[in-house]
C-alpha positions as CSV (number, residue, x, y, z in Angstrom):
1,X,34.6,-1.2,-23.7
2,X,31.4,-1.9,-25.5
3,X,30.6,1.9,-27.8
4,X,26.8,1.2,-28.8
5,X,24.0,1.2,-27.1
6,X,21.6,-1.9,-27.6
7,X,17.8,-1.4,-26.4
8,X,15.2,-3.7,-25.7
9,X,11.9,-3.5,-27.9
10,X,8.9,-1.5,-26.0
11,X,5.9,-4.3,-24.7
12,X,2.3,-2.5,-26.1
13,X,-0.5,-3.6,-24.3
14,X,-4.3,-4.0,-25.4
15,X,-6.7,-1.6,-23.2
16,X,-9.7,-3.3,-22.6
17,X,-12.3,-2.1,-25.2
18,X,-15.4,-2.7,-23.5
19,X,-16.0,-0.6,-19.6
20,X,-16.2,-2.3,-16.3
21,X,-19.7,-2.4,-14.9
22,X,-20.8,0.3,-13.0
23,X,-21.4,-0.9,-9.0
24,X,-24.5,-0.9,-7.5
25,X,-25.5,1.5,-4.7
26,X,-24.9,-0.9,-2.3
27,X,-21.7,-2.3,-3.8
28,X,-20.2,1.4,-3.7
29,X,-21.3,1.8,-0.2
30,X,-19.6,-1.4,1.0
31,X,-16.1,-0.8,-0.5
32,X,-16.5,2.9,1.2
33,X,-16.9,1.0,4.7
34,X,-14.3,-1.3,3.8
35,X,-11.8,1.4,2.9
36,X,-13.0,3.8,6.1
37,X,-12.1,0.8,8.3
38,X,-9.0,0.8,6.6
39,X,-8.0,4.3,7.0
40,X,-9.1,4.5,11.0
41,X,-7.2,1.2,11.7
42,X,-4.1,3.0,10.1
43,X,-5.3,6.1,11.4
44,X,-5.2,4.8,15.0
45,X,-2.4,1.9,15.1
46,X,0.1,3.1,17.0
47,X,3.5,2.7,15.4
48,X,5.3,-0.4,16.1
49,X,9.0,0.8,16.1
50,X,7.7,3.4,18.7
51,X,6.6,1.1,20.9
52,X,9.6,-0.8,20.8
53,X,12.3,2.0,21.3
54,X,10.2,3.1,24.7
55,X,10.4,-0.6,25.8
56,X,14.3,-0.4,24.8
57,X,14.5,2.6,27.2
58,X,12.8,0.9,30.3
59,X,15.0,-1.9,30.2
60,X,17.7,-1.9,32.8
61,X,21.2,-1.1,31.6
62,X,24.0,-3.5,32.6
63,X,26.6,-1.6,35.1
């Protein structure tokens, strides 16, 4: 049974130096549309495995 402990060297990353671009007015308002639509169509799905166990509970039973 192996005593020491061997650990792999730690991976250091460059940040990028110079900033993103700031979005235009319009840009900011699009990807706040984008992500509404996103949070209503989770928002108002209704849940899949729900669906299912009702249907699993109308089917007939065997006798």
């Amino acid at each position: 049974m192996p005593t020491g402990f061997h650990r792999e060297s730690a991976t250091v990353y460059q940040f990028p130096v110079k900033p993103p671009r700031a979005a235009s007015r319009f840009e900011r308002a699009r990807l706040m549309e984008r992500e509404a639509a996103d949070i209503c169509d989770a928002a108002l799905d209704s849940c899949w495995y729900h669906d299912e166990a009702v249907r699993e509970t109308d089917r007939p039973t065997k006798s």
